[in-house]
C-alpha positions as CSV (number, residue, x, y, z in Angstrom):
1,X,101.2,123.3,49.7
2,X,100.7,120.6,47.2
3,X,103.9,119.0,47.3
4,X,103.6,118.9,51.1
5,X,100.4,117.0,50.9
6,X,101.6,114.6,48.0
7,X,104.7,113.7,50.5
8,X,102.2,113.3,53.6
9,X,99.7,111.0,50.9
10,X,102.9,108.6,50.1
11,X,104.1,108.4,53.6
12,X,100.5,107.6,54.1
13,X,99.8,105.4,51.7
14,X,103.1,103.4,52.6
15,X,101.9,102.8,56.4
16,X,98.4,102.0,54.8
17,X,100.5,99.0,52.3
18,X,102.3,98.1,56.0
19,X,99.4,96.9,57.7
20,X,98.4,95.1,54.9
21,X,101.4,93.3,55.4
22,X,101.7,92.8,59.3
23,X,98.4,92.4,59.9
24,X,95.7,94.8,62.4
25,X,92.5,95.1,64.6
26,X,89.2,95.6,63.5
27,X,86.1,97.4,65.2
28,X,82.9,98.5,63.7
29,X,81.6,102.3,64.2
30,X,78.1,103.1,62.9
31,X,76.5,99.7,61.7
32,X,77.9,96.1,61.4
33,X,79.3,97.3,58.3
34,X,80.7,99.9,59.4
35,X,84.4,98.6,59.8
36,X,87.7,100.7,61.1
37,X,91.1,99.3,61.7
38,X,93.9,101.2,63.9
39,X,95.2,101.9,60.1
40,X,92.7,104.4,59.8
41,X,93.9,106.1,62.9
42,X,97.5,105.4,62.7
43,X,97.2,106.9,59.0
44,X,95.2,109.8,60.5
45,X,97.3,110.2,62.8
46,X,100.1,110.5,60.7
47,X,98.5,112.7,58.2
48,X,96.8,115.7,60.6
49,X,100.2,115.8,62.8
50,X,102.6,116.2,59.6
51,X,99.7,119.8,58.0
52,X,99.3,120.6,61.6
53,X,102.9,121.1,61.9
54,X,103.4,122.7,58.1
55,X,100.2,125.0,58.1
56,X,99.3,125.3,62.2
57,X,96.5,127.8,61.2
58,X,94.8,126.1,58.5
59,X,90.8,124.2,59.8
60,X,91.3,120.4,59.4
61,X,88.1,117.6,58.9
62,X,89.0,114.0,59.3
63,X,87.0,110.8,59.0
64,X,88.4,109.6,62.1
65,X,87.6,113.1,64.7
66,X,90.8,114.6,64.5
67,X,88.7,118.3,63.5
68,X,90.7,121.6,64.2
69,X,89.2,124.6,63.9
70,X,90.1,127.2,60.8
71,X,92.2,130.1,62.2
72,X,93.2,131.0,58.8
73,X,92.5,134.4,57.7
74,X,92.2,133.1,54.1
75,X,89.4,130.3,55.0
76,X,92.0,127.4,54.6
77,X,90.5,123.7,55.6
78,X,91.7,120.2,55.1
79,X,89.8,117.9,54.2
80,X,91.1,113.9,55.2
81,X,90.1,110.3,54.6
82,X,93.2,108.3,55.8
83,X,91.6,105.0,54.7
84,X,88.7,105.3,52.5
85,X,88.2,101.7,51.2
86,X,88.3,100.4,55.2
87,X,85.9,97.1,54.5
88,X,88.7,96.5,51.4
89,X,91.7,96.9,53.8
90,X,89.9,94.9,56.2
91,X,89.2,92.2,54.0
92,X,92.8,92.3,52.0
93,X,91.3,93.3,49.2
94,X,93.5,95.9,46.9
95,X,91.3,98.7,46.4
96,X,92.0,101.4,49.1
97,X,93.5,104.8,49.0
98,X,94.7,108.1,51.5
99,X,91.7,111.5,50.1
100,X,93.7,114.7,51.0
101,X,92.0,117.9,49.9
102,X,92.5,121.8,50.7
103,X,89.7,123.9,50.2
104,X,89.9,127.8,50.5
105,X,86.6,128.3,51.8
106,X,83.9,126.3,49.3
107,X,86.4,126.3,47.2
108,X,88.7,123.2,46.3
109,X,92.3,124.3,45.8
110,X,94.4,121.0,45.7
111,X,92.9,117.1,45.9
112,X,95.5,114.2,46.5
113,X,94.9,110.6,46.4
114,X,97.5,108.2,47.0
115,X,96.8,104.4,45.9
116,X,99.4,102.3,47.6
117,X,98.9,99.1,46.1
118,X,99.1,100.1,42.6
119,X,101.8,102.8,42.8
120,X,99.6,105.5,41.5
121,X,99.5,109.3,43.0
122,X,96.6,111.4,42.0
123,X,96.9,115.3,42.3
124,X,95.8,117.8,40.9
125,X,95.8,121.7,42.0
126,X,92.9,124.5,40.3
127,X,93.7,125.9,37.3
128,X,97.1,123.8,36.5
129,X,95.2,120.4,35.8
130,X,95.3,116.9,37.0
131,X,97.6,114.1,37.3
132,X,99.1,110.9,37.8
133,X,102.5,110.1,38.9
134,X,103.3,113.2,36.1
135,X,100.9,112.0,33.2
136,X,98.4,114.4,32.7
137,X,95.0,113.4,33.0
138,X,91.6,113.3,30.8
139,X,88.3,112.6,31.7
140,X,86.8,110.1,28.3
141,X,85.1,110.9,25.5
142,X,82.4,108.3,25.8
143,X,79.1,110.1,24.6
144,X,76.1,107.9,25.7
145,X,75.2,106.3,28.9
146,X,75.3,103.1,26.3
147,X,78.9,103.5,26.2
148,X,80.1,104.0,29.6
149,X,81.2,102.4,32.9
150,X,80.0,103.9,35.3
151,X,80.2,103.5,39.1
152,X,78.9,103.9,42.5
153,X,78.7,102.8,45.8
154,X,76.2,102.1,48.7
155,X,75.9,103.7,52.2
156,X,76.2,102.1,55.7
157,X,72.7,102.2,56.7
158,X,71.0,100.9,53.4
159,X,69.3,98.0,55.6
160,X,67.2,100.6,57.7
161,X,67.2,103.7,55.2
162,X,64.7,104.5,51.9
163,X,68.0,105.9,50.4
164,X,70.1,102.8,49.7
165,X,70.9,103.3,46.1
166,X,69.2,100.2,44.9
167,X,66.5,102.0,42.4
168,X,69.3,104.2,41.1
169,X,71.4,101.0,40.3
170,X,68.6,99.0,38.9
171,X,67.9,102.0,36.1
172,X,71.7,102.4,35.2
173,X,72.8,98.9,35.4
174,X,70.3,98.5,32.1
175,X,71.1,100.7,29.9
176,X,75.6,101.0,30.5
177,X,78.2,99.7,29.0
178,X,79.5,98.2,32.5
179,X,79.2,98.7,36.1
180,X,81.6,98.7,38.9
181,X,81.5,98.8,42.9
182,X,85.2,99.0,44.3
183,X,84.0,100.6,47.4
184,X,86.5,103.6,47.5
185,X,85.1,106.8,46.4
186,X,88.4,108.9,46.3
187,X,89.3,105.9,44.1
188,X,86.6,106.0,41.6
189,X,86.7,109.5,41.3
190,X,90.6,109.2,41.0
191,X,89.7,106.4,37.9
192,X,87.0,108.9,36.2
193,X,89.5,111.8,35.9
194,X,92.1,109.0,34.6
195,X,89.4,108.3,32.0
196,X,89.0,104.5,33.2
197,X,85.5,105.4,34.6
198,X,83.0,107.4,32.3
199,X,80.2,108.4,34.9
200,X,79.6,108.1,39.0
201,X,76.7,108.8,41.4
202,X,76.2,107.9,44.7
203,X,74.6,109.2,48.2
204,X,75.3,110.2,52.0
205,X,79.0,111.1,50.9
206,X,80.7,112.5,53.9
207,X,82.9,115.5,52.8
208,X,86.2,113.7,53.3
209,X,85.2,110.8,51.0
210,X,84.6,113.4,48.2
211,X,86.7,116.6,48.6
212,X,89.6,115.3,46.6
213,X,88.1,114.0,44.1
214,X,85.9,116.5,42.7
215,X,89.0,118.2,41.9
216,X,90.4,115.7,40.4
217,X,87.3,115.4,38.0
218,X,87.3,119.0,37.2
219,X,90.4,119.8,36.8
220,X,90.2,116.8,34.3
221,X,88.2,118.0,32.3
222,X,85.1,116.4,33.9
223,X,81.7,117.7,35.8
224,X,80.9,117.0,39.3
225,X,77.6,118.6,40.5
226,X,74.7,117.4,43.4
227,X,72.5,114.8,42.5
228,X,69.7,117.1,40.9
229,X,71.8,118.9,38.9
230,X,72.5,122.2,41.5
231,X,76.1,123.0,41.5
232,X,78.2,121.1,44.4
233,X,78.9,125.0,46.3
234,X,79.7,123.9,50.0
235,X,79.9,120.2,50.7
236,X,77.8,119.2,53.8
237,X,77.4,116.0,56.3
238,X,75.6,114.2,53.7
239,X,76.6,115.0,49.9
240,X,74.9,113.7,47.0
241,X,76.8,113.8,44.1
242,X,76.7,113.0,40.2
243,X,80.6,113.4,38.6
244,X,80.9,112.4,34.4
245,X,82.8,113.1,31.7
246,X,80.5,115.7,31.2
247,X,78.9,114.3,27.9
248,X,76.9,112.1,29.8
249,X,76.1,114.4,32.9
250,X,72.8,115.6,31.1
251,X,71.7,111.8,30.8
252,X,72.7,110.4,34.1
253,X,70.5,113.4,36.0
254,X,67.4,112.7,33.4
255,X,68.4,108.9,34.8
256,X,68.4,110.0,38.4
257,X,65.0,112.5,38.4
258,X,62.3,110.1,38.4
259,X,63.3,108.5,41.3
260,X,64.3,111.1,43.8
261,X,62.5,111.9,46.6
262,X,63.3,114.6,49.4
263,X,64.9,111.9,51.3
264,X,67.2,111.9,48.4
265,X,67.9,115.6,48.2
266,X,68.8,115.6,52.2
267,X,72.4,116.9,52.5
268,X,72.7,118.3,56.4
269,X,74.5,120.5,57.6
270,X,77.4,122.7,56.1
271,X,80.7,121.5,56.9
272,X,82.9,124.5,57.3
């Protein structure tokens, strides 16, 4: 199953590199910032026709509605973002990526993330590690908050909603090393198993954005839990999430407390 869903990522990830090239259309879904391209569906597309055809039984979740229902006695469900970085690929900016994750039930079993701009593939599979393009990966061994980069990213909705993130930043952004907003999630998760980021956050993660790379963190050697510290168990419509090394975990939750409200701690519905 994994090296089906690395092939399907790179065949994805090269029609994701094509548009860049020829060009595409743009519409806006949620909010004005809220952008997708036909390259998410023609990724999408691509992507739920190619497991459909190599696991028919298996429960699918896609960014773009392309939802199947699990008929898999073993609980297998994919989980797929075919362009998660759309406002990057909209704006030509190289910083995009193709999220495909199995989970067996609330379990992850194998995360893929293909970057197609920079030539990197991300896998990793539970219990045999993670890697890139064959390197093995390791999460850092940065020890303070002091001494990391960390990242995040912002939701749609953050003119109209208490949760925007912007507290959160204004508390981290003092007391790290650096921060970064690349505005790919599978990406920065991708980076913080590499060892390139030291510590992430962020809110009102959709499951797709996420469900690859929490594997990637863990099998890293990293720690991915919800924002208050409970472990991530079954990811849901809106997922909260704190992923680190996991020598800075402790501090970036003692960060987080103080300002988190139960607006914060609303996650939504299961998505199984």
């Amino acid at each position: 199953m994994l090296e089906i869903a690395k092939q399907i990522a790179l065949e994805a990830g090269a029609l994701l590199k094509e548009g860049q090239e020829k060009g595409f259309s743009l519409d806006r879904k949620s909010t004005s910032i809220d952008l997708v391209t036909e390259y998410d569906q023609l990724a999408e597309k691509l992507v739920v026709s190619s497991l459909v055809k190599a696991f028919p039984d298996h429960g699918l979740v896609a960014e773009e509605g392309s939802s199947r229902e699990c008929r898999s006695a073993e609980g297998y469900r994919w989980y797929i973002d075919p362009l998660d970085g759309t406002n990057n690929f909209a704006h030509h900016i190289p910083q995009f990526s193709v999220s495909i994750a199995l989970y067996k039930e609330d379990e992850p079993e194998i995360g893929v993330v293909c970057d197609p701009m920079r030539g990197e593939l991300f896998w990793a599979q539970r219990g045999q590690g993670a890697f890139v393009n064959g390197r093995r990966l390791q999460v850092s061994d940065a020890p303070k908050v002091g001494d990391s980069i960390l990242a995040s990213g912002f939701p749609y909705d953050r003119h109209t909603d208490v949760v925007d993130n912007l507290e959160q930043l204004g508390r981290f952004i003092k007391m790290c090393q650096g921060f970064r907003r690349f505005g790919s999630c599978a990406l920065d998760l991708a980076f913080l198993a590499a060892g390139r980021y030291d510590g992430f956050w962020e809110f009102k993660l959709s499951s797709w954005d996420l469900a690859a790379g929490i594997l990637l963190v863990q099998e890293a050697g990293g720690k991915v839990t919800r924002i208050d510290g409970q472990p991530m168990g079954y990811l849901t419509e809106r997922n909260h999430i704190v992923a680190s090394n996991g020598l800075i975990h402790q501090e970036m939750l003692d960060t987080l407390a103080p300002t988190l409200t139960p607006a914060h701690l609303k996650t939504g519905d299961p998505v199984l």
